[in-house]
C-alpha positions in Angstrom: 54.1 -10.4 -16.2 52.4 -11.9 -13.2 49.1 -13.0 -13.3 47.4 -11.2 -10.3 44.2 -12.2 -9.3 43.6 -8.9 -6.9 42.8 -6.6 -10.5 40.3 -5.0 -9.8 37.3 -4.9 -12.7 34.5 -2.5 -13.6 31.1 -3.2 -14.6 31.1 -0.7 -17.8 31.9 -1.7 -21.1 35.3 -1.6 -21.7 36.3 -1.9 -25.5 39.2 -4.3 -26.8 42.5 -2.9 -27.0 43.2 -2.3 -30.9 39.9 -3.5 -31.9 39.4 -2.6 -35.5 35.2 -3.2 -37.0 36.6 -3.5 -40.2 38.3 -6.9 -39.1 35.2 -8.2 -38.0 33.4 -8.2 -41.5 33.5 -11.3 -43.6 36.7 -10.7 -46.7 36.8 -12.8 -49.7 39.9 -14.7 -49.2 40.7 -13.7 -45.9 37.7 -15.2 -43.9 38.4 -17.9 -41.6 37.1 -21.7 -42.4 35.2 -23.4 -39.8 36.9 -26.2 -38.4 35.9 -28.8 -35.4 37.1 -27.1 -32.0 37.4 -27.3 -28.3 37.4 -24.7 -25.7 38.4 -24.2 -21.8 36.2 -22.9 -19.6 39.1 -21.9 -17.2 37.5 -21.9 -13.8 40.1 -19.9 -11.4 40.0 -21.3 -7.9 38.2 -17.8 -7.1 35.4 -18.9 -9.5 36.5 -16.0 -11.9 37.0 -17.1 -16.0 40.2 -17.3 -16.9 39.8 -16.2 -20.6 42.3 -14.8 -23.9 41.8 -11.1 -25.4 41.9 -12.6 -29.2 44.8 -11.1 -31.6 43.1 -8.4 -33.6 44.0 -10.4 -36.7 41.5 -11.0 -39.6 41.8 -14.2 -40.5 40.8 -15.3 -37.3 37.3 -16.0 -35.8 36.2 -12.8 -33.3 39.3 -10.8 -33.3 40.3 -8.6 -30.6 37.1 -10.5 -28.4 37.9 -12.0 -25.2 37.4 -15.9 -25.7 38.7 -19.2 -24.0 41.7 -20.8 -24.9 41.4 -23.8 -27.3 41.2 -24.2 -30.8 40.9 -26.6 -34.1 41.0 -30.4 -33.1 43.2 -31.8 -35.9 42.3 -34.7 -38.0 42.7 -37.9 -36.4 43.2 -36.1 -32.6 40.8 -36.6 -29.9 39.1 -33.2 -28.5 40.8 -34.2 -24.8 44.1 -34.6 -26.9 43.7 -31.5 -28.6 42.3 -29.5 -25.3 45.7 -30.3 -23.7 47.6 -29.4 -27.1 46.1 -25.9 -27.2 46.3 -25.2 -23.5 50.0 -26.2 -23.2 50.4 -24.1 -27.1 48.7 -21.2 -26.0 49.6 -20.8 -21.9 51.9 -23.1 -21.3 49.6 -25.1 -19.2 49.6 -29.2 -18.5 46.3 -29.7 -17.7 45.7 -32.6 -15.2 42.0 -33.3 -15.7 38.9 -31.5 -17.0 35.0 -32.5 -17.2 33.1 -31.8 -20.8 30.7 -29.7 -20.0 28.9 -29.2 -23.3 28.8 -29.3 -27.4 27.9 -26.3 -29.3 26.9 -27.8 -33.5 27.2 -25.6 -36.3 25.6 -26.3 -39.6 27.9 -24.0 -42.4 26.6 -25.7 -45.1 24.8 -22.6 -45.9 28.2 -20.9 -47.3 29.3 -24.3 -48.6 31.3 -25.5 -45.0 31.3 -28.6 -43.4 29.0 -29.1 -39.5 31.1 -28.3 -37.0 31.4 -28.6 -33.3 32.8 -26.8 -30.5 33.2 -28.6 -27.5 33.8 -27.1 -24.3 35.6 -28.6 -21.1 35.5 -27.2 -17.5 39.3 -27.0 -16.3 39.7 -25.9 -12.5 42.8 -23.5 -11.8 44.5 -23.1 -8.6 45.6 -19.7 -8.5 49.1 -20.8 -7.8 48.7 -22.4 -11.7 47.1 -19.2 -12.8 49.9 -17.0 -11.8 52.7 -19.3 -14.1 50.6 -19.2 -17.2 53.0 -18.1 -19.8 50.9 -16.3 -23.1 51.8 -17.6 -26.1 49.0 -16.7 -27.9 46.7 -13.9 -28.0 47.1 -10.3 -26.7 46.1 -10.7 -23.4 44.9 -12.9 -20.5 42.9 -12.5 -17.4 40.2 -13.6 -15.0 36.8 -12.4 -14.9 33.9 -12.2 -12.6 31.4 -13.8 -15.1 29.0 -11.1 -14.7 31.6 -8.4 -15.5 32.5 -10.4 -18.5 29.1 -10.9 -20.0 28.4 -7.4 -19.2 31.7 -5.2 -19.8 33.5 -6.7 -22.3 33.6 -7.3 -26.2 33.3 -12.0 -26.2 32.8 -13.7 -28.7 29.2 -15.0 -29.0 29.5 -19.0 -28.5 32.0 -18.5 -25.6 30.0 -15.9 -23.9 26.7 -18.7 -24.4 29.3 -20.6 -22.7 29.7 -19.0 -20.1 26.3 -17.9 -19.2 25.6 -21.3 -19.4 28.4 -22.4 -16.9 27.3 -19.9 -14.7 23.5 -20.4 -14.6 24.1 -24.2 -13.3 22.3 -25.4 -10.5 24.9 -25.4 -8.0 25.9 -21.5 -9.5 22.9 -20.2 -8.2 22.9 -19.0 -5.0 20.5 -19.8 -2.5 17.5 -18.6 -2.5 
């Protein structure tokens, strides 16, 4: 399937394909562990997010969310390291370069986990790029106005604070 950047995308909430609520809810035994992460913040060349429609599996963080591609940094690998690890994992992508843009901490020690971070790069992508991702992982991927993601779909949390970070940047903003 081609990734076409001419979809067009509405403003309404539009729920997840095969999302199930009960998947959502914390199982004994079935919950996922917190783990150190990093993230993309896909940036199409059209300025649109580039972001993953989660498999609607419970042992996963958010399922059947739209987030951005990434995942666990393994022990011993450097964020960057891992960054490129996921990306080429989960799309097929050999990222060139990308720019940290910030560090979300979480403190589980509440429910006996470890602090955590998730670490989020900004990754430019040439539409030309875009169109050859290959999904690997996930149910679904496409690009986003951020305002139409925000606002219509189902994301999890910290990518959408992401996001609305990213997006409410200085040089976002348009002029006044």
């Amino acid at each position: 399937m081609e990734n076409s950047p001419d979809r067009q995308e509405e403003v309404l909430f539009v729920e997840s394909p095969g999302f199930h609520p009960g998947h959502f809810v914390p199982t004994r035994g079935r919950s996922p562990r917190p783990r150190d992460a990093v993230a993309a913040l896909l940036v199409h060349e059209d300025g649109r997010y580039v972001m993953q429609l989660r498999d609607n599996k419970p042992e996963i963080f958010y399922p059947g969310h739209w987030g951005c591609f990434g995942g666990a940094v393994e022990a011993g690998e450097a964020p960057m390291d891992a960054l490129r690890r996921e990306l080429r994992e989960e799309i097929q992508f050999d990222m060139q370069d990308a720019t940290r843009f910030t560090q979300f901490d979480f403190d589980f020690s509440p429910i006996g986990y470890a602090k955590v971070y998730r670490i989020y790069f900004e990754v430019s992508v040439p539409d030309t790029v875009f169109r050859r991702f290959i999904l690997c992982e996930g149910a679904e991927v496409r690009a986003f106005r951020g305002e139409n993601l925000l606002l219509g779909q189902r994301v999890t949390p910290y990518d959408a604070f992401a996001v609305w970070m990213h997006m409410s940047r200085p040089q976002s903003l348009p002029a006044p």
